[in-house]
VEXDREN-2710 file (C-alpha; in Angstrom, 1 decimal):
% VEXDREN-2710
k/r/px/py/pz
1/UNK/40.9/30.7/-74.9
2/UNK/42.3/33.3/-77.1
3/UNK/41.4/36.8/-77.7
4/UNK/43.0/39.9/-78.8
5/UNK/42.7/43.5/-78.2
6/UNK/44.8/44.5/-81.2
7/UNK/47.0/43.0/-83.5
8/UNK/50.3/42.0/-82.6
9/UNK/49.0/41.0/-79.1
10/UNK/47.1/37.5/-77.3
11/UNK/45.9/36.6/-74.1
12/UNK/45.7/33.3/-72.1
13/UNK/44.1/31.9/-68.5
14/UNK/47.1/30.8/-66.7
15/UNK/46.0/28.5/-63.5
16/UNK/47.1/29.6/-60.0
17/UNK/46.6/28.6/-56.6
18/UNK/44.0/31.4/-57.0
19/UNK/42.4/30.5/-59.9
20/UNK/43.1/31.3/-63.5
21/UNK/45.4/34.8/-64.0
22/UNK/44.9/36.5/-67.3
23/UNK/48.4/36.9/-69.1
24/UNK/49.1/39.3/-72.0
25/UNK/51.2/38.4/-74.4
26/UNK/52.6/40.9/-77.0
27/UNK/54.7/38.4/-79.4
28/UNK/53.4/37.9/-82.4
29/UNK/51.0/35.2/-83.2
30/UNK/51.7/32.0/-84.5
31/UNK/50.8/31.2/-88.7
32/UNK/47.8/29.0/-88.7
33/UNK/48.2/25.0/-88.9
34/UNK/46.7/23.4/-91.8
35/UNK/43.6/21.0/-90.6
36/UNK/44.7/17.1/-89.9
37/UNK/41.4/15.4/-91.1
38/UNK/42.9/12.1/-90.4
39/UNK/43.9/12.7/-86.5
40/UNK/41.6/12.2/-83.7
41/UNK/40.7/15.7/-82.2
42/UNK/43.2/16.7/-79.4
43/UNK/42.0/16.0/-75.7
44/UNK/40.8/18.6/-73.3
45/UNK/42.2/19.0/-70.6
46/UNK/40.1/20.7/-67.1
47/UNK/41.2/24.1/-66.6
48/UNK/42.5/24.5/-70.3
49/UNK/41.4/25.0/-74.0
50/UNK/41.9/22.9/-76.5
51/UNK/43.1/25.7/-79.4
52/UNK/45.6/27.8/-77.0
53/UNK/48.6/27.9/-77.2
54/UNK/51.3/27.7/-74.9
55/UNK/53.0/30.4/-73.6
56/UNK/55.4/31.6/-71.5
57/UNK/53.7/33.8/-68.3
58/UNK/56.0/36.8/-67.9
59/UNK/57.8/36.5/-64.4
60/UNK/56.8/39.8/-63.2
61/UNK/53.2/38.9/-63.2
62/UNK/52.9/35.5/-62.1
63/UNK/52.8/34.4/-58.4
64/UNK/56.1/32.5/-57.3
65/UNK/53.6/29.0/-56.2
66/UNK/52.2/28.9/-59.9
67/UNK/54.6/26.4/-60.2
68/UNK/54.0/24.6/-57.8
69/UNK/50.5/24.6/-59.0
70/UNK/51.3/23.8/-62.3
71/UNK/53.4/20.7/-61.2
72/UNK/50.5/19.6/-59.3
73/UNK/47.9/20.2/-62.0
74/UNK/49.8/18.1/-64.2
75/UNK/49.9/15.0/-61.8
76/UNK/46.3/15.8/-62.0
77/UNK/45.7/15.6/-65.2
78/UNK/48.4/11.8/-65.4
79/UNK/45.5/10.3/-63.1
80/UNK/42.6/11.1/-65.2
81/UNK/41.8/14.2/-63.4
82/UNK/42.3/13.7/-59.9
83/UNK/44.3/15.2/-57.5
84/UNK/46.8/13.0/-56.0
85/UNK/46.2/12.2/-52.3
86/UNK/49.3/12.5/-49.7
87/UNK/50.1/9.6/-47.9
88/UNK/49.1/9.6/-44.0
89/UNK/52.7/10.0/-42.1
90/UNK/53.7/6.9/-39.7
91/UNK/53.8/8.8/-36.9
92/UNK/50.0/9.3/-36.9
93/UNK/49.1/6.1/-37.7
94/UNK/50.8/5.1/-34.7
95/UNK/49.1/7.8/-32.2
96/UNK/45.6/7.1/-34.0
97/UNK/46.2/2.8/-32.9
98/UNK/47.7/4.3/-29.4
99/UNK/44.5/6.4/-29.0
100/UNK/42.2/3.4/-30.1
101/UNK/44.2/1.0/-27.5
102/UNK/43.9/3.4/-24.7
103/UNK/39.8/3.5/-25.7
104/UNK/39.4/0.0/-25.2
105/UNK/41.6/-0.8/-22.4
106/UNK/39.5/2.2/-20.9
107/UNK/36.3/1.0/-21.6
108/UNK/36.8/-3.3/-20.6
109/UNK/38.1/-1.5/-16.9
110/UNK/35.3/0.5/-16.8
111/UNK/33.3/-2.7/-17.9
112/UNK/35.2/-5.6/-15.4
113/UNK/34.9/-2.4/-12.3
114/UNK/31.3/-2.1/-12.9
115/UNK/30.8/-6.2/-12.8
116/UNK/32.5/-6.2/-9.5
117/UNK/30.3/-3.4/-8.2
118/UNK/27.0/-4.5/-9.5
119/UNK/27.5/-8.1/-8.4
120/UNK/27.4/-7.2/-4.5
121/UNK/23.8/-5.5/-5.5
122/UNK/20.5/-6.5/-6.3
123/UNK/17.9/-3.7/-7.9
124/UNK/14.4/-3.5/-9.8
125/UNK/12.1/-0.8/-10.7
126/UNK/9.0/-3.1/-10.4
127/UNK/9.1/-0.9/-6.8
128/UNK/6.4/1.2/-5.3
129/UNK/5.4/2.7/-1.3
130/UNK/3.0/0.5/0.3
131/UNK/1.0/1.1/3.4
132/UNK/-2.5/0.3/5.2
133/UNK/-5.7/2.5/3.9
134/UNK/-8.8/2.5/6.4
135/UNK/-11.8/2.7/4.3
136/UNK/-14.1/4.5/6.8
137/UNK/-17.5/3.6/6.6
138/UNK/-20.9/4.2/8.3
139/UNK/-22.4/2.0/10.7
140/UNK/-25.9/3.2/10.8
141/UNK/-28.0/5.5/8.6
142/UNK/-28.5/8.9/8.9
143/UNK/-28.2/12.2/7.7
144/UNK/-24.8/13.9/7.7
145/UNK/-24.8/17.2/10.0
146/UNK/-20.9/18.2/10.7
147/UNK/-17.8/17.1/8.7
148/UNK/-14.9/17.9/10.8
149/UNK/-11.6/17.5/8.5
150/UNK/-10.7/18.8/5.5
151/UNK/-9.4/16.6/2.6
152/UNK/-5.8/15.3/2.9
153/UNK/-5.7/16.5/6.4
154/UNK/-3.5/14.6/8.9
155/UNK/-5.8/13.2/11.6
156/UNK/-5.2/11.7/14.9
157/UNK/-6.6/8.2/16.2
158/UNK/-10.1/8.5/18.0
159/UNK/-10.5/12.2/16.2
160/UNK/-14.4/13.2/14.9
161/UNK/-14.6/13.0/11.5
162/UNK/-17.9/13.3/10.3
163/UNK/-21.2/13.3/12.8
164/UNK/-24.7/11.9/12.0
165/UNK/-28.1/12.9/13.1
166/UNK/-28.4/11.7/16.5
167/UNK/-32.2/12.6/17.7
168/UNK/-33.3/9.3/16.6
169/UNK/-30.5/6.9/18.5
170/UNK/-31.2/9.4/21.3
171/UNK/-34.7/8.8/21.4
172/UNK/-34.3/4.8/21.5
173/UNK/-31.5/5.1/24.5
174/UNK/-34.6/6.8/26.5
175/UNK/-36.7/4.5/25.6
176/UNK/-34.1/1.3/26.5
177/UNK/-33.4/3.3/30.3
178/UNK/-37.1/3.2/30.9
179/UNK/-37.5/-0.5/29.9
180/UNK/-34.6/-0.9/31.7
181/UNK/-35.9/1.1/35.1
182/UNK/-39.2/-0.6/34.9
183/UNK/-37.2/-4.3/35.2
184/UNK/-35.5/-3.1/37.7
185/UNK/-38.9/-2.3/39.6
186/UNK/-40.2/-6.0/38.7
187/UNK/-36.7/-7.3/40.4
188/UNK/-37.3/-5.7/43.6
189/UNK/-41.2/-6.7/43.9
190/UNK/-39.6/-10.3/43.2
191/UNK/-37.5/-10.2/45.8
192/UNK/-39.8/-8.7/48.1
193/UNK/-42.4/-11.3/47.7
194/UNK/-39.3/-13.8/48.1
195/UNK/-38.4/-12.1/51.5
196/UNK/-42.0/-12.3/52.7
197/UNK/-42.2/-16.1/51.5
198/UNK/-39.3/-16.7/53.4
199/UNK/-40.9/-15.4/56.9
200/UNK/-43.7/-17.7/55.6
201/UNK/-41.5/-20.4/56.0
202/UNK/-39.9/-19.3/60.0
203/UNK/-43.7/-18.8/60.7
204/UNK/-44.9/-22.3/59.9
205/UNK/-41.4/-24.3/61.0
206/UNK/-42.3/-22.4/64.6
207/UNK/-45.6/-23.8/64.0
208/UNK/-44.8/-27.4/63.8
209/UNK/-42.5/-26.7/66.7
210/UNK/-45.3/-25.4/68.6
211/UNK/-47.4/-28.5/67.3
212/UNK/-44.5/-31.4/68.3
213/UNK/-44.2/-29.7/71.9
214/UNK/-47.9/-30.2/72.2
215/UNK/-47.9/-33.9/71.1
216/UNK/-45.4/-34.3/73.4
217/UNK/-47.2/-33.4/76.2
218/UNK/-50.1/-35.5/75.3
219/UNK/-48.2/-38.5/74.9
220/UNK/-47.0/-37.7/78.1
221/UNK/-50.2/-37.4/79.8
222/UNK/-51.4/-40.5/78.0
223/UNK/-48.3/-42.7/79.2
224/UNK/-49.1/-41.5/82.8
225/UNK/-52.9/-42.5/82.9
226/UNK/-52.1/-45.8/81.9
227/UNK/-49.1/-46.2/83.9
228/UNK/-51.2/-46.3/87.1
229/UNK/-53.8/-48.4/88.8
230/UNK/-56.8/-48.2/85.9
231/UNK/-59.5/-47.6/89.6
232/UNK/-57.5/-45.1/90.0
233/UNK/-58.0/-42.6/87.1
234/UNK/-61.8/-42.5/85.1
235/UNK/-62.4/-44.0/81.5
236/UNK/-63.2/-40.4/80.3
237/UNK/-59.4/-39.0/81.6
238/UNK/-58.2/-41.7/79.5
239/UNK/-60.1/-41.0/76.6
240/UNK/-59.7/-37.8/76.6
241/UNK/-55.8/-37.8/76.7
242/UNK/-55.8/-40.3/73.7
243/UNK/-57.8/-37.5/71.9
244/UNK/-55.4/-34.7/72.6
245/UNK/-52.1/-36.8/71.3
246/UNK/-54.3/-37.5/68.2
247/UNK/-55.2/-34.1/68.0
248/UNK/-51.4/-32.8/68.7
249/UNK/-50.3/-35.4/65.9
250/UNK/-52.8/-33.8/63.5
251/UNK/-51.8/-30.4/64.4
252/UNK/-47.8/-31.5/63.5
253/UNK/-48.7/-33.3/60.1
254/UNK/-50.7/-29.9/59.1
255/UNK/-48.0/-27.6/60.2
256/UNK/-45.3/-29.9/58.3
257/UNK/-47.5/-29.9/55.1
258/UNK/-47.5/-25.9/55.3
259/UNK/-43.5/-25.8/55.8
260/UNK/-43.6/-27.5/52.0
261/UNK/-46.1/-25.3/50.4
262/UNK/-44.4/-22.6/51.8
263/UNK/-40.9/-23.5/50.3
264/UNK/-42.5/-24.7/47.5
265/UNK/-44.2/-20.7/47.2
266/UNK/-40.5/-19.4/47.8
267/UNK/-38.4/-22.0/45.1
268/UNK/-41.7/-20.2/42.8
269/UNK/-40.3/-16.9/43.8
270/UNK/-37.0/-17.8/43.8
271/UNK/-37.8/-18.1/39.9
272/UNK/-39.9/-14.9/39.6
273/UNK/-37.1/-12.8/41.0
274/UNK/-34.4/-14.9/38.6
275/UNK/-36.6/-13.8/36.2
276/UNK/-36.8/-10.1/36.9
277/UNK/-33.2/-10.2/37.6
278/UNK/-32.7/-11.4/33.6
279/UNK/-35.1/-8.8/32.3
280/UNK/-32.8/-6.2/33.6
281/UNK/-29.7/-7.7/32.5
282/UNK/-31.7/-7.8/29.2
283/UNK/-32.6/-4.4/29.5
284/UNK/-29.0/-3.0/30.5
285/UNK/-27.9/-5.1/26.9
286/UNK/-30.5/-2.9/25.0
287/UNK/-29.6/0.1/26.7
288/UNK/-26.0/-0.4/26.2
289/UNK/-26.8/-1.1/22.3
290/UNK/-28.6/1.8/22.2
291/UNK/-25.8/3.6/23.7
292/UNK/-23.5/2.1/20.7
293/UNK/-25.9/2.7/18.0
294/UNK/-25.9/6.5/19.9
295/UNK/-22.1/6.3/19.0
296/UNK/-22.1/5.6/15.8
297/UNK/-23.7/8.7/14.8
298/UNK/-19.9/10.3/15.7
299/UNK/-17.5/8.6/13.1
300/UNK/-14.1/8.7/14.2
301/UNK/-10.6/7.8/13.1
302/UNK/-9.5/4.2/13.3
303/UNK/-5.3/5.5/13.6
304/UNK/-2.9/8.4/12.8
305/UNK/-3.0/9.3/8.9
306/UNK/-4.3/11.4/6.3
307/UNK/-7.7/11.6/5.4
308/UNK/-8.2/11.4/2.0
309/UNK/-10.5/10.1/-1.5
310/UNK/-13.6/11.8/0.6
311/UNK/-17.0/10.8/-0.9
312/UNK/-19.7/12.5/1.7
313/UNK/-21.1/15.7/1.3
314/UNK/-22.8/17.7/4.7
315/UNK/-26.2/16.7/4.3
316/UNK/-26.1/13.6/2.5
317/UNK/-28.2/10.4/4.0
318/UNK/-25.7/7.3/4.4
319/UNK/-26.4/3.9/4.6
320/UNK/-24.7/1.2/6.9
321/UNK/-21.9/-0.1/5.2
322/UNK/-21.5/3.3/2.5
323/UNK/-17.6/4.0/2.2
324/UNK/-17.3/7.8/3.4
325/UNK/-13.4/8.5/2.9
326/UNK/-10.4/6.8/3.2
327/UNK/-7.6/6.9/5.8
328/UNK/-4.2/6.3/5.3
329/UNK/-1.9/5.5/7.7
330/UNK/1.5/7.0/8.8
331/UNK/3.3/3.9/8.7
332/UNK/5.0/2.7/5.2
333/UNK/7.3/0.3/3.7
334/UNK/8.3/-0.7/0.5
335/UNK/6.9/-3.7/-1.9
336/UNK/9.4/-4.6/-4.3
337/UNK/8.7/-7.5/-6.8
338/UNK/11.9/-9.2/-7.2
339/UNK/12.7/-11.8/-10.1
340/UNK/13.3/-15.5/-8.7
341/UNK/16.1/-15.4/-9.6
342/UNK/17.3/-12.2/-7.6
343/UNK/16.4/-14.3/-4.5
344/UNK/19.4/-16.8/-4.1
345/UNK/21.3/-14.4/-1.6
346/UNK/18.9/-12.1/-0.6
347/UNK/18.0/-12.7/3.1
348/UNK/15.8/-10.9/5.7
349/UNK/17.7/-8.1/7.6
350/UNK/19.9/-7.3/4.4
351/UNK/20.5/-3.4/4.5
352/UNK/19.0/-1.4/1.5
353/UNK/19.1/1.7/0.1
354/UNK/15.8/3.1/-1.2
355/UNK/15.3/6.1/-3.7
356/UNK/12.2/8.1/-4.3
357/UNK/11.4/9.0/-7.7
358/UNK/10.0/11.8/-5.9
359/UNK/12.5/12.6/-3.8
360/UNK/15.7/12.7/-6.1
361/UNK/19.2/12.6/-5.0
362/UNK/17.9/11.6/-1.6
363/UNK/19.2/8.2/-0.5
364/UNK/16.8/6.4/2.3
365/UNK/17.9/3.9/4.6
366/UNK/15.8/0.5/4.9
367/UNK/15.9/-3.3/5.6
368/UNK/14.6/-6.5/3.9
369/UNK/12.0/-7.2/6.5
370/UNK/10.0/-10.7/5.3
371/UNK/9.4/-12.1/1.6
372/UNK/5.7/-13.3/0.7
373/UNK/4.5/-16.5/1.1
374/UNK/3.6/-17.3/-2.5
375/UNK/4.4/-15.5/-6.1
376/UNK/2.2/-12.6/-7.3
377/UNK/0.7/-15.0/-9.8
378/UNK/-0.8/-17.0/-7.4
379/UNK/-2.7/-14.7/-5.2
380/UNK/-3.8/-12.8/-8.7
381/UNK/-7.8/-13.0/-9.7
382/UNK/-7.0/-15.5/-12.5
383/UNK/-4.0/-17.6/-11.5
384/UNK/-1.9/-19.4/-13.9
385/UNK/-3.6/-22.7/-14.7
386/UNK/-0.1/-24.8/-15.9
387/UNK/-1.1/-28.3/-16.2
388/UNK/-3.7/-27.4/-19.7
389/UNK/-2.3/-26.2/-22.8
390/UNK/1.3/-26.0/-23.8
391/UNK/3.5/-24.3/-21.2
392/UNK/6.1/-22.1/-21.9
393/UNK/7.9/-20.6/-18.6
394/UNK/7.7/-17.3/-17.4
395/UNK/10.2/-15.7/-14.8
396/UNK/8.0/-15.3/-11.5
397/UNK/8.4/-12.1/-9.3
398/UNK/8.0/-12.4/-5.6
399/UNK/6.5/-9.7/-3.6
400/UNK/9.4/-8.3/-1.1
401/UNK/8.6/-6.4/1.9
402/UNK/11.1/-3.5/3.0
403/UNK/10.3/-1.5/6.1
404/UNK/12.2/2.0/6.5
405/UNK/15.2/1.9/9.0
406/UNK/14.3/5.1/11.8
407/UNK/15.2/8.2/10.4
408/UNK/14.1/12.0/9.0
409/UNK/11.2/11.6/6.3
410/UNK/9.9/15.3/6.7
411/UNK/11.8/16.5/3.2
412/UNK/10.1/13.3/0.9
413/UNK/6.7/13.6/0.3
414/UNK/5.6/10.1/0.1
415/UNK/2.7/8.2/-0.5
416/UNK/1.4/4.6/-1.2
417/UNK/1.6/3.8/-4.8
418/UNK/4.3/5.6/-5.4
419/UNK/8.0/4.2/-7.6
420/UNK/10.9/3.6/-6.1
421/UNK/14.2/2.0/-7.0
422/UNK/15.4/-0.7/-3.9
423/UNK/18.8/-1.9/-4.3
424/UNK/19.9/-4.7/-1.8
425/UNK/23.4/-5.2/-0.4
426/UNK/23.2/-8.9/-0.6
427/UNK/27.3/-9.6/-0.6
END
């Protein structure tokens, strides 16, 4: 661009590693050029205009690099504009290769090192804290008047939890001891009755004794009259002795016939008394359900836990067979559903380290203790039916059981349900 401030003088935009310097030139300007309508029209160049001349920048105010500038502006404007790009140096093409190397020889050790570590392990998340849960609930109905825990509380085995109304289980217990008192009374009449029967008995076996001595006798008596000279005794001495052995015989066969009766009376209350002795045993079986039913009324804990998920209010009227709350137990282990194909070395007794996702950075000792008899698909509500359809095959889990190896569990919280991560030392 030109431009003047007065005649005799011109100015022009120099470039610069700055930018473009304004240089004043005072030497006179050039005569106008006649117009070439036959040429094409000069090309612009960036940075420059088409119609200014060139001049010489006075030394004392241009910068020193301006050449350098210039030199470089022109190999600029050679490649259509665009500054010329400095080859990369050998030197760092080697160091950027050595840096690459060292990358991947970095990365295949980390790689082969992590193999060798990994294949002495086996690990799933498909892990979680199992344990037993009591689901308390009530034997007999009634209205609830205590509740003696609070929720999540830890409990004690055989510790009230919960009492019902008693006055009506206490009424039929009175009522089962009086049943039970009055066949008591019926036993001992029984046995009486057999005690006198049995004196019965001594009283006619004395009888026929009695009876046989006299018969005895009278056959005696008999033998002697008519042992001797007939002129000797009288017809009527005869007689009458044949009348007293018949009588004496009588005598014995009616005594002997009262021994039966009489043992048949006693067998009779031999039966009685059996009887009497079974309606107390009967009644000592109601009392002692009445006792139980008594019982019930106090609900108590089944083992050590935690009482938890309680659904009873005080004053609530339960049912039999109504879930109250739940108690779960102290004792826990691990279920961990490893692939089928995880299984090939994996043996019970196999140490393991367990981690708590509750628990971080806390490393818990445990064992493989027994593997389930059977995949989860087969003891699931709709198990796979694989002979209909098309089949396609899936990788089966099987239920693992872990127990906990003996050891401080106060600082983890844990819980059934809960995720874990199991890995197995199974080389």
């Amino acid at each position: 661009m030109d431009g003047g401030s007065g005649p005799g003088r011109s100015t022009a935009r120099q470039p610069s590693e700055w930018g473009y310097s304004t240089v004043i030139d005072n030497a006179a300007p050039p005569p106008p050029q006649p117009l070439d309508w036959g040429s094409p029209p000069p090309r612009v160049r960036r940075g420059r205009q088409p119609d200014a001349p060139p001049s010489k920048p006075d030394p004392r105010t241009r910068p020193v690099a301006d050449d350098e500038n210039d030199a470089k502006q022109d190999k600029g404007d050679e490649n259509g504009g665009e500054p010329t790009k400095q080859p990369v140096p050998r030197w760092k093409k080697l160091l950027y290769w050595a840096i690459g190397l060292l990358i991947l020889a970095a990365l295949v050790i980390a790689g082969v090192l992590y193999w060798l570590q990994a294949r002495h392990f086996e690990t799933t998340d498909d892990a979680f804290i199992d344990g037993y849960i009591s689901q308390i609930a009530s034997q007999v109905s009634g209205r609830v008047t205590r509740i003696a825990f609070n929720d999540n509380q830890q409990v004690k085995a055989g510790q009230l939890l919960l009492e019902l109304d008693p006055r009506d289980y206490q009424v039929k217990l009175d009522q089962a001891n009086a049943q039970r008192m009055q066949a008591a009374a019926q036993l001992d009449q029984a046995q009486a009755q057999l005690g006198l029967q049995q004196a019965n008995l001594d009283q006619a076996l004395a009888n026929v004794r009695v009876t046989e001595a006299d018969l005895q006798q009278a056959q005696n008596d008999l033998a002697r009259f008519r042992a001797v000279d007939p002129k000797a005794v009288t017809r009527q001495q005869v007689d009458t002795s044949s009348s007293t052995v018949r009588s004496a015989q009588a005598r014995l066969d009616a005594n002997r016939q009262a021994v039966a009766g009489v043992r048949a009376q006693i067998a009779a209350q031999r039966a009685s008394a059996a009887a009497a002795e079974a309606g107390v045993k009967q009644a000592d079986v109601t009392v002692e359900n009445a006792q139980l039913q008594l019982s019930y009324t106090h609900v108590t804990a089944p083992a050590d836990g935690r009482a938890t998920q309680r659904t009873v209010g005080l004053g609530n009227y339960v049912n039999p067979g109504q879930s109250l709350l739940a108690v779960v137990q102290n004792r826990l282990w691990v279920t961990a559903n490893f692939k089928e194909t995880q299984l090939a070395l994996m043996q019970p007794g196999q140490p393991v380290r367990v981690r708590v996702d509750a628990c971080p950075g806390l490393d818990i000792n445990a064992r493989v203790d027994s593997f389930q008899a059977g995949s989860g698909s087969v003891f699931s509500a709709l198990p796979a039916e694989n002979a209909t359809g098309n089949y396609v095959k899936v990788v089966q889990r099987l239920p693992v059981r872990i127990t906990f190896e003996p050891q401080d569990l106060s600082g983890c919280r844990m819980a059934p349900g809960m995720s874990v991560s199991p890995r197995v030392t199974v080389r």
